[in-house]
C-alpha positions as CSV (number, residue, x, y, z in Angstrom):
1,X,7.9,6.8,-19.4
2,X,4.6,7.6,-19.3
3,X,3.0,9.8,-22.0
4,X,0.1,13.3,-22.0
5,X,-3.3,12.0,-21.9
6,X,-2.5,8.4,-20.5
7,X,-5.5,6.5,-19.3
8,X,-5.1,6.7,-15.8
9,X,-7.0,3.0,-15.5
10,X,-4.7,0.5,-13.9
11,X,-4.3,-3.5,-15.4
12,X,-3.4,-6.3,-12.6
13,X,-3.1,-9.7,-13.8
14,X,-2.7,-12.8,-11.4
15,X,0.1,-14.7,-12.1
16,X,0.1,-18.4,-10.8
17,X,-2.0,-20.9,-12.1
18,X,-3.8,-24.4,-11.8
19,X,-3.4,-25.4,-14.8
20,X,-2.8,-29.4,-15.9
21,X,0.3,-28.5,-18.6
22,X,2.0,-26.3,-15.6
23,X,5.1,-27.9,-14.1
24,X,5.6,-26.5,-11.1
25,X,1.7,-27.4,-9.8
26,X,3.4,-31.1,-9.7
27,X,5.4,-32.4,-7.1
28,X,7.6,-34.0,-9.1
29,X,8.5,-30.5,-11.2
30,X,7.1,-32.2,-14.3
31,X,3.5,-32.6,-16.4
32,X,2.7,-36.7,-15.6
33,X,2.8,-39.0,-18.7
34,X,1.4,-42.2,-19.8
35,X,3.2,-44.9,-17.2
36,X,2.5,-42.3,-14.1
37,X,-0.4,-42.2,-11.6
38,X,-1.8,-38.8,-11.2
39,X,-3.2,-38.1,-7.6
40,X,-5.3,-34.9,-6.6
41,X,-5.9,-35.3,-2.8
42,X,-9.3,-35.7,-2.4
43,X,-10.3,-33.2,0.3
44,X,-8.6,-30.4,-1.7
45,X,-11.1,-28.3,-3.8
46,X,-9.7,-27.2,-6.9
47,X,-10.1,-26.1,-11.1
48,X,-7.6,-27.5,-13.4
49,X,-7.8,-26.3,-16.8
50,X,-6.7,-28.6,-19.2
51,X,-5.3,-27.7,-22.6
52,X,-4.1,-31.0,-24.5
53,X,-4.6,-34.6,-24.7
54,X,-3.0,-36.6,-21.6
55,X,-2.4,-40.3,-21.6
56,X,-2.3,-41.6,-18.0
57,X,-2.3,-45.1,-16.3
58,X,-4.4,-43.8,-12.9
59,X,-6.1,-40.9,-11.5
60,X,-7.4,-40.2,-8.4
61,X,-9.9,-37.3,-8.9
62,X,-10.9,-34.9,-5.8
63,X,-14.2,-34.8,-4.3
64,X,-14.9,-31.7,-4.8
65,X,-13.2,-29.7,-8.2
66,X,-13.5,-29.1,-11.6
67,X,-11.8,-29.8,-15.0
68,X,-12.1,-27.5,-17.7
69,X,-10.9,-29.0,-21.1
70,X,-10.2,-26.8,-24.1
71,X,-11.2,-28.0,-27.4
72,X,-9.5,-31.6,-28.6
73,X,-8.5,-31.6,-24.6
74,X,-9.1,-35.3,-22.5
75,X,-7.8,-38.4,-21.1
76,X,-6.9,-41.7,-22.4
77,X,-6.0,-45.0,-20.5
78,X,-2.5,-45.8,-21.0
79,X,-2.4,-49.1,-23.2
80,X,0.6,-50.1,-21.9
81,X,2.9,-49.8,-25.1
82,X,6.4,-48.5,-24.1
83,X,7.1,-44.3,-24.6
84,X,10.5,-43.4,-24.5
85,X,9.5,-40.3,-23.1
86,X,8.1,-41.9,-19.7
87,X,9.6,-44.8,-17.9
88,X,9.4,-43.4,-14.4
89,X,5.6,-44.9,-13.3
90,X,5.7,-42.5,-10.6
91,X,2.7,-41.3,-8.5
92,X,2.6,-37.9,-9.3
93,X,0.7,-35.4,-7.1
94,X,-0.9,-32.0,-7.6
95,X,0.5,-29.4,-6.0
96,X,-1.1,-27.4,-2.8
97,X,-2.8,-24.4,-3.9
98,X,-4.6,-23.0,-1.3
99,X,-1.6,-20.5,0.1
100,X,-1.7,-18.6,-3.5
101,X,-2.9,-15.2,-1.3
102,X,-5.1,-12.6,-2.9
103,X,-2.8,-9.9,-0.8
104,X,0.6,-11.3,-2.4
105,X,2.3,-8.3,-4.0
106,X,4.5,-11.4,-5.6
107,X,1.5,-12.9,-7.4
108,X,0.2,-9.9,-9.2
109,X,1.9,-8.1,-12.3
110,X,1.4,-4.8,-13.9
111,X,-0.1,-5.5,-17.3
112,X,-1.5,-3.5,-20.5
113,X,-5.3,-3.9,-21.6
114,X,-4.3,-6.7,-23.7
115,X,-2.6,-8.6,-20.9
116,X,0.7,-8.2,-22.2
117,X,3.0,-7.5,-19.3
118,X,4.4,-4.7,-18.9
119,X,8.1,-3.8,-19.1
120,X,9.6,-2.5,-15.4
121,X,10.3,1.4,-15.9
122,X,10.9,4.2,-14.3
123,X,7.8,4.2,-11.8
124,X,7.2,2.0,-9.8
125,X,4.3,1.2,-6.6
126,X,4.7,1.1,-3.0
127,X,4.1,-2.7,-1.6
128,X,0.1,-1.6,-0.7
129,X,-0.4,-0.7,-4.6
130,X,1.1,-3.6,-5.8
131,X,-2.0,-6.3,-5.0
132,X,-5.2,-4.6,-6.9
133,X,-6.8,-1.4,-5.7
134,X,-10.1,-0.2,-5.5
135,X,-10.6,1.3,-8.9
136,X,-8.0,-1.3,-10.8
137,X,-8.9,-3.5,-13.7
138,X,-8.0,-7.4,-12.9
139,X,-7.0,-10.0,-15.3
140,X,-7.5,-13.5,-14.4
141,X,-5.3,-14.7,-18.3
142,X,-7.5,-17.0,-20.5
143,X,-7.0,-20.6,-20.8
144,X,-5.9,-20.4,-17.4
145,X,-7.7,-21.9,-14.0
146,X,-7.0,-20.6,-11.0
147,X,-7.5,-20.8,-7.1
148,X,-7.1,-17.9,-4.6
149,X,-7.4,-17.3,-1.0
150,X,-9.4,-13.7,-0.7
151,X,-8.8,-13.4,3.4
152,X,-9.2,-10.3,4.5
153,X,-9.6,-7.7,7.1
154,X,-12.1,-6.3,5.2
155,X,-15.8,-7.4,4.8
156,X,-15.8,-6.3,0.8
157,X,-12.5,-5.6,-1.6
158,X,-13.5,-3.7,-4.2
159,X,-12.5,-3.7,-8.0
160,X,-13.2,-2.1,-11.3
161,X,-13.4,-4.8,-13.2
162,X,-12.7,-8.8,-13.2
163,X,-11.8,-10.4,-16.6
164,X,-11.8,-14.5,-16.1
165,X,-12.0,-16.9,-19.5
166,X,-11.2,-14.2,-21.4
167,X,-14.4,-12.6,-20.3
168,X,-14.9,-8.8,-18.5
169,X,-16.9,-8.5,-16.1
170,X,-17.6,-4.8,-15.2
171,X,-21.1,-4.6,-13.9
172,X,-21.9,-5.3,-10.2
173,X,-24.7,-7.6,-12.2
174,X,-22.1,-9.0,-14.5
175,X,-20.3,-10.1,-11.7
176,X,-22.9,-11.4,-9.5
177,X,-24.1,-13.7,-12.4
178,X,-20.7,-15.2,-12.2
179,X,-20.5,-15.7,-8.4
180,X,-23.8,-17.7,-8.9
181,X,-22.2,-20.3,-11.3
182,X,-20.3,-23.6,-10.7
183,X,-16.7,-22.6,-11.0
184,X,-16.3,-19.3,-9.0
185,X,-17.2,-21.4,-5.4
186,X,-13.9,-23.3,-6.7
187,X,-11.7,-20.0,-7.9
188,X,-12.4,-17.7,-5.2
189,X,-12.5,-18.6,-0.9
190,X,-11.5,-17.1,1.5
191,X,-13.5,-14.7,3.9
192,X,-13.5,-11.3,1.8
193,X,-15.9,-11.1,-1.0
194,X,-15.0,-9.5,-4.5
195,X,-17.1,-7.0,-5.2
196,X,-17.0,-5.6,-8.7
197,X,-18.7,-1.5,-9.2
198,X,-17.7,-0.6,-12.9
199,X,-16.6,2.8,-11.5
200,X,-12.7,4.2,-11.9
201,X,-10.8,6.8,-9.7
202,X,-14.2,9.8,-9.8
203,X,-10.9,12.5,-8.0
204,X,-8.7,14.0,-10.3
205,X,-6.0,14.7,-7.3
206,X,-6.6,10.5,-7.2
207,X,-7.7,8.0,-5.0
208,X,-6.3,6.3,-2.0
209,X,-5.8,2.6,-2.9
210,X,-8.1,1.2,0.0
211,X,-5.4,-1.8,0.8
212,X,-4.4,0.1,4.3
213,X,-6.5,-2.1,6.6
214,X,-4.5,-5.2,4.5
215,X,-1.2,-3.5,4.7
216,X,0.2,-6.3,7.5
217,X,-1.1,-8.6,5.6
218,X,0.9,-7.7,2.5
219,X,3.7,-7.4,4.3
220,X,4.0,-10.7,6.0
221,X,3.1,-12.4,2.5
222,X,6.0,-10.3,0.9
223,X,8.8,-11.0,3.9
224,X,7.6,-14.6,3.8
225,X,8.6,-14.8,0.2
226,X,11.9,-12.7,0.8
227,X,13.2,-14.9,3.7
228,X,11.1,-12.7,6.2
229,X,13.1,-9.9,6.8
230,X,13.6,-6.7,4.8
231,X,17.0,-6.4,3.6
232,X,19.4,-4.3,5.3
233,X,19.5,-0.7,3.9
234,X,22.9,1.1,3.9
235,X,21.4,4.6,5.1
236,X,22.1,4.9,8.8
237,X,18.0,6.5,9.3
238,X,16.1,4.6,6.4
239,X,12.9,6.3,5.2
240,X,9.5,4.3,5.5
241,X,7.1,5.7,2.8
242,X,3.3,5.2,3.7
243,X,1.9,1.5,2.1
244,X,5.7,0.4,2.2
245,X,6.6,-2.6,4.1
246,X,10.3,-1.9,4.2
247,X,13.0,0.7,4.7
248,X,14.4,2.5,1.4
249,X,17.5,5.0,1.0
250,X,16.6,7.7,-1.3
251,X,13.9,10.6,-0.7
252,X,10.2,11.0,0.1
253,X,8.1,14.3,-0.4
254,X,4.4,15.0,1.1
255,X,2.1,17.3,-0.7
256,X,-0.7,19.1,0.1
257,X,-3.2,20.3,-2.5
258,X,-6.0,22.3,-3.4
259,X,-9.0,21.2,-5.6
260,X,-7.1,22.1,-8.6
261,X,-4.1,19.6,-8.6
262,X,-4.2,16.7,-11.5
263,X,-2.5,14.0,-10.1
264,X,-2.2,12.4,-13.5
265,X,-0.9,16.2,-15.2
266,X,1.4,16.6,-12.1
267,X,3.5,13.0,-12.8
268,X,3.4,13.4,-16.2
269,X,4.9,17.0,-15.8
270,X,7.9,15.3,-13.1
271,X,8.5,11.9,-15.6
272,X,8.9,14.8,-18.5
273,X,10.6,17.3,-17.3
274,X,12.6,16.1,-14.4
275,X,12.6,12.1,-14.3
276,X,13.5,11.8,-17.7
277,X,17.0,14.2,-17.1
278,X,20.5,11.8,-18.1
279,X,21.6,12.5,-14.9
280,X,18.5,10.9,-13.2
281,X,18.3,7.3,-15.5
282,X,18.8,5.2,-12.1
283,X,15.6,6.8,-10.1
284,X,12.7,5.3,-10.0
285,X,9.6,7.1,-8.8
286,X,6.0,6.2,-6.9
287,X,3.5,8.4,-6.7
288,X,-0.2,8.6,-4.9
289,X,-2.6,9.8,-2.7
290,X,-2.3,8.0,0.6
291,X,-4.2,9.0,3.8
292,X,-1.9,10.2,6.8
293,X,-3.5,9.1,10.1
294,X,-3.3,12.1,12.5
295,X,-3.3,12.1,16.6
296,X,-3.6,14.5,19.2
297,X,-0.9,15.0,21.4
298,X,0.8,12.4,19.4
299,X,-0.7,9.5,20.8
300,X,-4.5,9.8,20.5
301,X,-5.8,8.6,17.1
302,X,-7.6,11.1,15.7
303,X,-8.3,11.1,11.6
304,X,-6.6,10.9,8.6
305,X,-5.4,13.6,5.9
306,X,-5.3,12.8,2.2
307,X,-1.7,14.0,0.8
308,X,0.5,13.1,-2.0
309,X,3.4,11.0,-1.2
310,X,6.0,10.7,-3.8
311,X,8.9,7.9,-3.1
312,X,12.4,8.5,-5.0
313,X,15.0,5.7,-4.9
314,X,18.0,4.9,-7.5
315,X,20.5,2.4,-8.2
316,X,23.5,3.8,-6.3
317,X,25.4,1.9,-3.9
318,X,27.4,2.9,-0.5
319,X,27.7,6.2,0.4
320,X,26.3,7.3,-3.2
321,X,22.9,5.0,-2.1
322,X,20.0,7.8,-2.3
323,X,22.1,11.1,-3.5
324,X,20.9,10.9,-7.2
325,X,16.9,10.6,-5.4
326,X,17.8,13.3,-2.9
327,X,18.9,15.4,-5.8
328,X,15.3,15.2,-8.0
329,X,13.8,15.7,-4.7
330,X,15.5,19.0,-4.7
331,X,14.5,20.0,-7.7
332,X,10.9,19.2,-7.4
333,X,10.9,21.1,-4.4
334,X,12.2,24.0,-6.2
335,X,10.0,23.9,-9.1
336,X,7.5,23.1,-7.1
337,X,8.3,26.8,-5.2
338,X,8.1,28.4,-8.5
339,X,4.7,26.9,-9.7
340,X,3.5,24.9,-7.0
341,X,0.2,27.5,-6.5
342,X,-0.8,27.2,-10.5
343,X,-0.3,23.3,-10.3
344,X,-3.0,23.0,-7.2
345,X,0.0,22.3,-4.3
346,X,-0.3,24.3,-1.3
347,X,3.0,22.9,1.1
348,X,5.2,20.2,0.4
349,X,7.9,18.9,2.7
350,X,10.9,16.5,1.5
351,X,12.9,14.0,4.2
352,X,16.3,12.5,2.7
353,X,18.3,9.7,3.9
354,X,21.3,8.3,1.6
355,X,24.4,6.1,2.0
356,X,26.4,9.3,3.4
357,X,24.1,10.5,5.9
358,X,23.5,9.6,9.6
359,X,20.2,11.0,10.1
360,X,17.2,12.6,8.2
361,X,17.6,15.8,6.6
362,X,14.2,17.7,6.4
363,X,13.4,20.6,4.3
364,X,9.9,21.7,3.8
365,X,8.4,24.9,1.7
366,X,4.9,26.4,2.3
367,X,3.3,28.7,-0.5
368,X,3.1,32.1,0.4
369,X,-0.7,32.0,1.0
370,X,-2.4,31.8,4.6
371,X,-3.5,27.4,4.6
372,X,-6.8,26.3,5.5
373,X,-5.1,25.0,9.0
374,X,-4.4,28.0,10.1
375,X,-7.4,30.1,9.2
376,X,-9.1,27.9,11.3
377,X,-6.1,28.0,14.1
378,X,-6.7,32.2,14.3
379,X,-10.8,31.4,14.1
380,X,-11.2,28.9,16.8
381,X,-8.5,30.9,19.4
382,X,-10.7,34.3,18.7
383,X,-13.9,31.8,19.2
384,X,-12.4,30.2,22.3
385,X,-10.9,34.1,23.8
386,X,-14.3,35.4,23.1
387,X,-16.3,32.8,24.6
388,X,-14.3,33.6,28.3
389,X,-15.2,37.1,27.7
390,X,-18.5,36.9,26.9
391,X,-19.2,34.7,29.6
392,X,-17.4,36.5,32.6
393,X,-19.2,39.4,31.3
394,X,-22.6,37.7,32.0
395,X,-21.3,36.8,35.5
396,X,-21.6,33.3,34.6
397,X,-17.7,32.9,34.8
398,X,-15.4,33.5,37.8
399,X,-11.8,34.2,37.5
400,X,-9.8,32.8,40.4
401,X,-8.8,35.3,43.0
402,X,-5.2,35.9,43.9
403,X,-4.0,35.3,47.5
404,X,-1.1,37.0,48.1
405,X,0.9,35.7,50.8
406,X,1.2,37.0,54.7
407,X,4.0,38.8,55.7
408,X,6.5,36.5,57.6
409,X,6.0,36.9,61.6
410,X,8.8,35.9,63.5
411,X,7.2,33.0,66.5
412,X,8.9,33.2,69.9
413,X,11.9,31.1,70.7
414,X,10.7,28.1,72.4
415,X,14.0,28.2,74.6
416,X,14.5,31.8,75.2
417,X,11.0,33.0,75.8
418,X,12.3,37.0,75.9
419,X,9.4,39.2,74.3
420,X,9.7,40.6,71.4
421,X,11.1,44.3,71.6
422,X,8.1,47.4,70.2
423,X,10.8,49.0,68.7
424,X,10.6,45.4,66.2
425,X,12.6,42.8,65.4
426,X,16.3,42.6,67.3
427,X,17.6,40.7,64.4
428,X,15.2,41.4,61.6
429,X,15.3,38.6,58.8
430,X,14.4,41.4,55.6
């Protein structure tokens, strides 16, 4: 649970690594020893940090790579004396490491200052927020090498910080120092460039995480990693949060706010006064600002409208799956109908879908003060009104005329050409 006063600065450490002493980078599942030939395929660019003293009978090196040895680190020529430990004399080949994906949510972890990871609570991030934001802090661990792919549909991803070696880099200058030395060409490629500004979340209602225009892209590195297909929710009308990549059973609720919310203050207040209830110990919680994308008529993009999303899920099953989130959700709507106006939130409107329910249920509640949307509704019909007025006042505007129809006249028979009588019709139709 999170506590008052909490820095609001947020700690993403990559997790795989290219290091010599890790097992899985081998194909064999193993670190080589002395009777084995190590083989790095030559057209494969990679850093391999090396920790320990190897003894080896063979290596192919790559053309282009690097080897970073830590103190007392090296190689030595197997002399051919027998080590019970390694009898095999296999080639053994580095691993492929040029999938490892900057936009993996699997690869990142949510980490403290210090690196140490961070135990899974009670909140949790929508798949976007998972892979770094804007305004995070990354941790590349020292002692470790690394190689990742930074593809991208955008030109620039921006960051906070970038700590590599054990080193922080939070300066753009800092950072561009490092992009100019010999090992970053073989950490980083890809077509999106890592920009590093210094400069946290300057909102207190928060910031967007800027991962939207990467959001397929998460997504298919997430299903790819899951067996490609989200798992079968057992809600009948499963909820799809904004930055999500999947389905969920539980509750969602979109607020709008003034200049006055704290988005920091506002989560505190629902992990401390609601989240942290014994009846609610299997929700989790995500909440942020996310940017709605709006249309016209439904169909014509038009912009996008900041708002507060805040995902509730829990640990039930069947026809319980959703009812313990659809319950908080409740009661954060009706607190936040008590003191929704002194917390900075103007509307808010909750959607439910649980193990027990065939479709959505909706329930919104608007403060009791006139919005900005529809003070400017009222102002641009008067505008609109006025402007026909004023304008077929000037004579510059013509209304259409009315033509009212001609009363009916009944023809001659073609057949029976007898005139028609002056006294009027024989058989008159009205």
């Amino acid at each position: 649970l999170l506590l008052p006063g909490a820095a609001t600065a947020v700690y993403k450490q990559w997790v795989p690594n290219t290091n010599f002493e890790t097992a899985s980078n081998w194909d064999k599942g193993r670190v080589p020893c002395a009777s084995d030939v190590v083989h790095f395929e030559k057209d494969k660019v990679v850093s391999v940090f090396v920790k320990s003293p190897h003894v080896l009978t063979d290596m192919y090196l790559p053309l282009n790579g690097e080897f970073v040895l830590a103190a007392g680190a090296g190689f030595t020529a197997f002399d051919g004396n027998w080590d019970p430990g390694c009898d095999s004399g296999e080639t053994v080949r580095f691993a492929d490491v040029e999938q490892h994906a900057w936009f993996d949510p699997t690869l990142w972890q949510d980490v403290f200052p210090s690196g140490e990871l961070k135990p899974s609570g009670r909140i949790f991030s929508v798949d976007e927020e998972r892979v770094p934001c804007r305004y995070d802090d990354v941790i590349f661990q020292a002692e470790t090498s690394f190689r990742v792919n930074t593809d991208s549909s955008q030109q620039v991803i921006q960051l906070r910080s970038i700590s590599v070696m054990g080193q922080e880099l939070s300066t753009p200058a800092s950072w561009a120092g490092y992009l100019q030395g010999p090992s970053a060409p073989l950490q980083f490629h890809g077509n999106g460039t890592l920009q590093v500004t210094g400069a946290g979340c300057p909102d207190k209602s928060g910031c967007a995480c800027g991962n939207a225009p990467d959001g397929p892209r998460i997504c298919a590195a997430l299903l790819r990693a899951s067996g490609r297909r989200c798992p079968e929710p057992v809600c009948q009308s499963p909820l799809q949060p904004l930055g999500h990549c999947c389905g969920v059973c539980g509750a969602t609720i979109n607020l709008d706010f003034t200049p006055d919310f704290d988005l920091q203050k506002y989560q505190d207040r629902l992990v401390q006064e609601l989240l942290s209830q014994p009846k609610y110990a299997g929700v989790q919680m995500a909440i942020s600002k996310v940017h709605k994308a709006q249309t016209f008529l439904g169909i014509v993009p038009r912009s996008s409208t900041p708002l507060i999303q805040i995902v509730l899920i829990d640990d039930r099953a069947g026809v319980q799956a959703g009812t313990a989130a659809e319950q908080l959700a409740a009661d954060i709507m009706e607190d936040m109908a008590q003191h929704g106006e002194a917390l900075g939130i103007s509307s808010g409107k909750m959607e439910v879908a649980t193990g027990s329910t065939f479709s959505r249920q909706m329930g919104s509640h608007t403060l009791s003060r006139i919005t900005a949307g529809t003070v400017m509704g009222i102002l641009f019909s008067l505008l609109f009104f006025g402007g026909i007025f004023f304008l077929y006042r000037k004579g510059k505007l013509r209304l259409p005329a009315l033509r009212l129809s001609q009363p009916w006249v009944r023809m001659e028979d073609p057949v029976s050409p007898a005139p028609v009588s002056d006294k009027g019709f024989d058989n008159p139709m009205f």
